[in-house]
C-alpha positions in Angstrom: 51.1 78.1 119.9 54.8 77.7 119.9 55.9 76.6 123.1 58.3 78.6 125.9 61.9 79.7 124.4 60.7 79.2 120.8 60.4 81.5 117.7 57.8 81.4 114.8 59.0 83.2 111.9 56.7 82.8 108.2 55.7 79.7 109.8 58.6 78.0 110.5 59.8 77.2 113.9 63.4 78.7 115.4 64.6 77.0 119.0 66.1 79.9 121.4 68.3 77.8 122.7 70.6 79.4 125.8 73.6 79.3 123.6 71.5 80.3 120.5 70.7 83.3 122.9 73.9 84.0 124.4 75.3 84.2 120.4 72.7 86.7 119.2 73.6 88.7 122.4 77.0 89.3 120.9 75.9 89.9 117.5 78.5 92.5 116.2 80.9 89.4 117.3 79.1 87.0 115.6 78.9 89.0 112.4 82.3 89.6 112.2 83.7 86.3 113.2 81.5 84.6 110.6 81.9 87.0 107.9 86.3 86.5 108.8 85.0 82.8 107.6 83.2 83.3 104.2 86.1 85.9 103.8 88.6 83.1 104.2 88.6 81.1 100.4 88.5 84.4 98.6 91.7 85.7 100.6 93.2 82.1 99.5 92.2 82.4 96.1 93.0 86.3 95.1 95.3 87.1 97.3 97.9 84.6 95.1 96.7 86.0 92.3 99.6 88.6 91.4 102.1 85.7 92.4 101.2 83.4 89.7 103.8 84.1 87.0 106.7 84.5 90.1 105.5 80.7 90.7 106.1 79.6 87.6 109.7 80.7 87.2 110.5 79.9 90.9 109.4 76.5 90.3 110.3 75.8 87.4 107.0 74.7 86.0 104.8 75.4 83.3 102.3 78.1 83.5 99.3 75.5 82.8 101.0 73.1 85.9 100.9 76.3 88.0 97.1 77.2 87.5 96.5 73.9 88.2 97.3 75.2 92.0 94.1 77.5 91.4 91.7 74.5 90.0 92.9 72.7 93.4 92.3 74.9 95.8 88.3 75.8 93.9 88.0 71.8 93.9 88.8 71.3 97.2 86.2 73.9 98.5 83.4 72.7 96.5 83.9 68.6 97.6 85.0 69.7 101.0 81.7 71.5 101.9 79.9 67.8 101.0 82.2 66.3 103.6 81.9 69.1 106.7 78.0 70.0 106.3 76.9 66.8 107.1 79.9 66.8 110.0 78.4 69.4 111.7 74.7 68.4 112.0 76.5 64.9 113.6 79.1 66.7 115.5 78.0 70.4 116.4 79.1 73.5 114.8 82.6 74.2 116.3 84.6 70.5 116.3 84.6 70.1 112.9 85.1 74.3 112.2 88.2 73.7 114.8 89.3 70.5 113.3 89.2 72.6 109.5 90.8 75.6 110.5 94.1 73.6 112.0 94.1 71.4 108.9 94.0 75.0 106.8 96.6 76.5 109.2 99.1 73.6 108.7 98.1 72.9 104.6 98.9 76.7 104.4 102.2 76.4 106.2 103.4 73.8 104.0 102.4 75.9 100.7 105.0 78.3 102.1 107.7 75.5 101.9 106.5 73.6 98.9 109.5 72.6 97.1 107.9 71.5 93.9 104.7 72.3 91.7 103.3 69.3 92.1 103.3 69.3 96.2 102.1 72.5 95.7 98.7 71.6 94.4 98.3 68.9 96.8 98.6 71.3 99.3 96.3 73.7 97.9 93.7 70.8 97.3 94.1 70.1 100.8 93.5 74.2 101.9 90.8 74.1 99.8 88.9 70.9 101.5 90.0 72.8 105.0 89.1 76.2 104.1 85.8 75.2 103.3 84.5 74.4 106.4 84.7 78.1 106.9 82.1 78.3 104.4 79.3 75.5 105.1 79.4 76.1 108.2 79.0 80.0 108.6 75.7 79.2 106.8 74.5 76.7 109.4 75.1 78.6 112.3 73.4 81.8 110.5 70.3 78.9 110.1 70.9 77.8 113.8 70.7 81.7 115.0 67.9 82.8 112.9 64.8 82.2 110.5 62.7 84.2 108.2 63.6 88.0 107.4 66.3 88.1 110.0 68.3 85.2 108.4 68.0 87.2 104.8 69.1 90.4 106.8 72.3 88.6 108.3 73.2 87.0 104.7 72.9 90.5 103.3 75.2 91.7 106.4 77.8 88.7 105.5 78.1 89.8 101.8 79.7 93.8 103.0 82.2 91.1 104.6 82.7 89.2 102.6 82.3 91.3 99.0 84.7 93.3 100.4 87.5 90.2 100.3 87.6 89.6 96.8 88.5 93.7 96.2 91.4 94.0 98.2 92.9 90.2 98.8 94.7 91.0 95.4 96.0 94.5 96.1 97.4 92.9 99.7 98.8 90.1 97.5 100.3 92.6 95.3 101.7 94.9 98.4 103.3 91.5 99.9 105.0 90.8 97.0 106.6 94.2 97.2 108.2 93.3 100.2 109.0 89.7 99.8 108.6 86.8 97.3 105.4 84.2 96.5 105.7 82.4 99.6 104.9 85.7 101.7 101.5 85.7 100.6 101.3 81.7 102.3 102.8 83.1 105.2 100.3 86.3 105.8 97.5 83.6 105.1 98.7 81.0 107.7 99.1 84.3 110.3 95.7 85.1 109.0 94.5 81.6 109.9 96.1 81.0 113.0 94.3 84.5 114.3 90.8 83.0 113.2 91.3 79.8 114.6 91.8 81.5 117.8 89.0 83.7 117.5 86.7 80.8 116.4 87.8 78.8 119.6 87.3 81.7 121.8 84.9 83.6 121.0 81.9 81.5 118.5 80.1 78.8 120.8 78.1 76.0 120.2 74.8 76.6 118.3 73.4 73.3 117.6 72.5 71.5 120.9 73.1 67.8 121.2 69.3 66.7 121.6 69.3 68.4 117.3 72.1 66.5 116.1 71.8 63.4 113.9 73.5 60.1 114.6 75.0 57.9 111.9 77.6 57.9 109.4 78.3 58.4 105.9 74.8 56.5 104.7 72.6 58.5 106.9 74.6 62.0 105.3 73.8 60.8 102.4 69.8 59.8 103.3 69.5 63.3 104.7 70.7 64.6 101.4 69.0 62.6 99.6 66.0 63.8 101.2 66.6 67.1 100.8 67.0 67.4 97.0 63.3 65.3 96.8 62.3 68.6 98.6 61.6 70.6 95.0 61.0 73.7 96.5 64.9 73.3 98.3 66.4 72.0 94.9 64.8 74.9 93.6 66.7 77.7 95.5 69.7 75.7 95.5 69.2 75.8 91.4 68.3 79.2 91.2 71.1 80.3 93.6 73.5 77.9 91.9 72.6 79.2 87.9 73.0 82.6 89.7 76.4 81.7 90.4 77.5 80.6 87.0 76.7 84.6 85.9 78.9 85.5 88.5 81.5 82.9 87.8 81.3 84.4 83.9 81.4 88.1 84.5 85.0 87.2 86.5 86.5 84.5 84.4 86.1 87.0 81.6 85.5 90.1 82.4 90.1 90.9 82.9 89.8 89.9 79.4 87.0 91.4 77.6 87.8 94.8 79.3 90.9 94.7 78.8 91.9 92.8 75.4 88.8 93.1 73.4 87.8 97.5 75.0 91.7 98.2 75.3 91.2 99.5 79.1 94.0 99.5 81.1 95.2 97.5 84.1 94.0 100.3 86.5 91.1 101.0 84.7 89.6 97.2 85.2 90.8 97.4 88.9 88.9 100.7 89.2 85.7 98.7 87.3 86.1 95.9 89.0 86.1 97.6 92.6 83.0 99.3 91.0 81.2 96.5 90.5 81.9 94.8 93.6 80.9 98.2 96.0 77.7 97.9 93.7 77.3 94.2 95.0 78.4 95.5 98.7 76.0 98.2 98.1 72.9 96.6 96.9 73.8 93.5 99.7 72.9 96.3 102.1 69.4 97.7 100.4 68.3 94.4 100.5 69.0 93.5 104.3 68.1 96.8 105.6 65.3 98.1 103.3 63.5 95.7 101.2 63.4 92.1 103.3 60.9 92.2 106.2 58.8 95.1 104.3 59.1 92.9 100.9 58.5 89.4 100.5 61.9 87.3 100.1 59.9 85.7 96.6 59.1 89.1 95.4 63.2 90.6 95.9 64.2 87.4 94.7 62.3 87.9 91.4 63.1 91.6 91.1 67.0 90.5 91.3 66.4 87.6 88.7 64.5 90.0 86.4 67.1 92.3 86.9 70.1 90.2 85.9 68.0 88.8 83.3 67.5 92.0 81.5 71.3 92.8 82.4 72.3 89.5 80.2 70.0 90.1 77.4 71.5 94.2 77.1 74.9 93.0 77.3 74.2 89.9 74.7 72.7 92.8 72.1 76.0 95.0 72.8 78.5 92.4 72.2 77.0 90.8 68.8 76.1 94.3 67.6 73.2 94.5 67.4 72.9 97.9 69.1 76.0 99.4 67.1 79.3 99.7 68.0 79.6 100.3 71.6 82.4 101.4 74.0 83.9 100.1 76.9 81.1 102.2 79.1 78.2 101.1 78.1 79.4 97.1 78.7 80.6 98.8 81.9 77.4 99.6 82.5 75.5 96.1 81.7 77.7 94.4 84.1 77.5 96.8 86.9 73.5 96.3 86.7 74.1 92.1 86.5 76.6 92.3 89.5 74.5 94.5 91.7 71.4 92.8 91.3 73.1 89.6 92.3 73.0 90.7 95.6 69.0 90.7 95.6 69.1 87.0 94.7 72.0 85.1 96.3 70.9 86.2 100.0 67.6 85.4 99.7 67.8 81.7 97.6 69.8 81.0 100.7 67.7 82.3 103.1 64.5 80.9 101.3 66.3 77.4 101.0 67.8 77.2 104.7 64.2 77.9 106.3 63.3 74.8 104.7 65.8 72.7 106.8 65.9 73.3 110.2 66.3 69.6 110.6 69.7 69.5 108.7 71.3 72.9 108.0 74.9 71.7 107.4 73.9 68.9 105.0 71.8 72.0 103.0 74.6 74.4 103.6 77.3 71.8 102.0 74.6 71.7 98.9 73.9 75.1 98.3 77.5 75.2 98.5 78.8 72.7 96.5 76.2 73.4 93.6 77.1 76.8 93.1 81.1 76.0 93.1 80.6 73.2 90.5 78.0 75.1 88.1 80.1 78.1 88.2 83.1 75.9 87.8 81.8 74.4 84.7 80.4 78.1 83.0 84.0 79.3 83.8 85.8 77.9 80.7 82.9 78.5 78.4 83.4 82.0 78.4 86.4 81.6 76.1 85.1 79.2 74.0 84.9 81.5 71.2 88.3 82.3 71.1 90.0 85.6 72.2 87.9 88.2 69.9 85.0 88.5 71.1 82.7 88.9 74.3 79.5 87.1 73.0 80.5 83.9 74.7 80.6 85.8 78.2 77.2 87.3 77.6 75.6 83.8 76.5 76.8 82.4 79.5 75.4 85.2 81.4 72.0 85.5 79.8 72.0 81.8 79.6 72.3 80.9 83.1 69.8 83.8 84.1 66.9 82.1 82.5 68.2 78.8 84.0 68.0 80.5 87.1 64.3 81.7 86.8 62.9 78.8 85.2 64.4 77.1 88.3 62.6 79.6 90.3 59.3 79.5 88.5 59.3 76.0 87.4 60.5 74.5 91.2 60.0 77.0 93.9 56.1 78.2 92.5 56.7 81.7 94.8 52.8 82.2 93.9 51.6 78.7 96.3 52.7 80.1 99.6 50.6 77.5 101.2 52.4 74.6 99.7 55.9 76.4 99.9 55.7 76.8 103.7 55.1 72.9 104.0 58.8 72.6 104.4 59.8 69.2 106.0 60.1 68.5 109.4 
């Protein structure tokens, strides 16, 4: 039997530590304070989207130099998570959060007065590493809080948060613009910093108590890391969540330009599809944390979602090459507003699943999980366009491509069937 102030969820083994308890107590808090963090890089990235081409002429600078400032700033949250996650099972939760949020806060500030191009992207390297904090460590205190079905519940909670950032951070970037020039949107974002910092310092406490931290320095990070991609069944969900990602990072690379160029829709017609998609994501976020998980296995949504986005890919593959015809813009519509929703079925839960597995180290896991899905989608983003600017096949490839990658992963690794040797996770 568990002993006194502990929690047995699926079999694995939660602490109710008084500050664990104390932060579940303010839940609504919580929520909102966390989700302000995964919200954070998305704001950073969209919000400067409309800016881009004022950039270049303001600086003087080539429009490749200038989305160089993009590539920085996705760079620096996918190594920066590697560096804080394994931070913040040595340190606690909120130093190195703090320690981020100021180095965001000031990286941000100097955006605003960069001079040149080329100290711009040193600066937006340097948000990114910062900002992502934010990220890896939102997940580890969700794992600190929580295990089992209420862990999938508060990931599916965190995506209305933060699936709602990507929709509006360019129409605020768009608004700001109207009132001021590029280095307004750097400005609202450093406001927008300062206000989380201070909410962060106030209001999220400590949830990993010192007797649960880990002593030693970068060779015992990278041990525990080590360790945990010899877990298959972790590798697994980090794979499957990551191949996940690469759809994701496909549908937007491309999607501007296959809806736009190759259907002939207008500007406000992809916004309005776009927003679409992403209230299905929101949407279907919210079936799976209030309907399906703790009535559902977490394996069984998982697969639906993977099926799902599988069949999504394979429609969307027949469209494009023609096989079906000559199709309009709606029925494409259509196929991707199936493969976005469903995403929400399997990125909560591949998370969830792989986090239960590592009570022992959730920041190290967190910076994986991370990490893995910045740098496979990272790498699927450019293949998109491979096949020049004519066609959408390449987009739908990439999509159905990574989708059997991701349930081969699932199948081949994770084996949702043994239960009993899946909830050996390691101590």
């Amino acid at each position: 039997m568990p002993e006194s102030g502990q929690k047995t969820t699926q079999g694995h083994i939660t602490e109710t530590t008084p500050a664990v308890t104390a932060a579940r107590r303010t839940g609504l808090l919580v929520t909102l304070v966390l989700g302000g963090l995964t919200a954070l890089p998305p704001l950073s990235m969209d919000m400067y989207l409309p800016a881009l081409p004022e950039v270049t002429g303001a600086l003087r600078a080539p429009a490749a130099t200038v989305q160089l400032t993009l590539t920085a700033c996705l760079a620096g949250m996918a190594l920066g998570q590697l560096v804080v996650g394994p931070m913040s099972d040595k340190w606690g939760r909120r130093r190195p959060l703090l320690i981020g949020m100021l180095v965001y806060v000031l990286a941000t500030a100097v955006c605003a007065l960069a001079p040149t191009a080329e100290l711009l992207i040193g600066f937006r390297l340097l948000q990114g590493l910062a900002g992502a904090a934010g990220i890896v460590i939102a997940r580890a205190v969700v794992r600190d809080l929580y295990d089992g079905v209420e862990m999938a519940r508060f990931f599916s909670t965190l995506m209305l948060i933060s699936g709602v950032a990507p929709i509006i951070a360019p129409l605020i970037g768009g608004q700001i613009l109207r009132l001021t020039d590029w280095r307004g949107v750097f400005h609202v974002l450093t406001v927008i910093g300062v206000l989380l910092t201070v909410v962060v310092w106030r209001f999220l406490h400590e949830t990993l108590p010192a007797e649960r931290r880990h002593e030693g320095g970068v060779g015992q990070a990278l041990r525990t890391m080590r360790g945990l991609l010899a877990d298959r069944v972790f590798t697994g969900y980090m794979l499957t969540g990551g191949f996940t990602f690469a759809a994701l990072f496909a549908y937007i690379s491309a999607s501007p330009f296959v809806v736009q160029e190759i259907y002939g829709a207008s500007p406000q017609t992809f916004s309005l599809l776009f927003g679409l998609n992403s209230v299905g994501l929101v949407a279907v976020g919210q079936i799976n944390g209030k309907l399906l998980v703790g009535r559902v296995s977490l394996d069984k949504v998982l697969g639906w979602g993977l099926g799902t986005v599988l069949l999504a890919g394979l429609a969307l593959l027949l469209m494009t090459t023609g096989v079906l015809g000559e199709v309009g813009l709606a029925p494409i519509a259509a196929g991707l507003f199936v493969l976005m929703s469903a995403m929400s079925l399997v990125l909560p839960n591949t998370n969830a699943q792989a986090l239960m597995r590592t009570p022992h180290a959730a920041g190290s896991a967190s910076a994986l999980l991370g990490t893995s899905s910045f740098l496979v989608g990272a790498v699927a983003s450019p293949l998109v366009g491979i096949a020049g600017e004519h066609t959408a096949v390449p987009m739908a490839v990439v999509q159905l491509g990574s989708a059997l990658l991701a349930l081969a992963c699932f199948l081949g690794l994770c084996r949702p069937w043994r239960t009993t040797e899946r909830a050996d996770a390691p101590a």
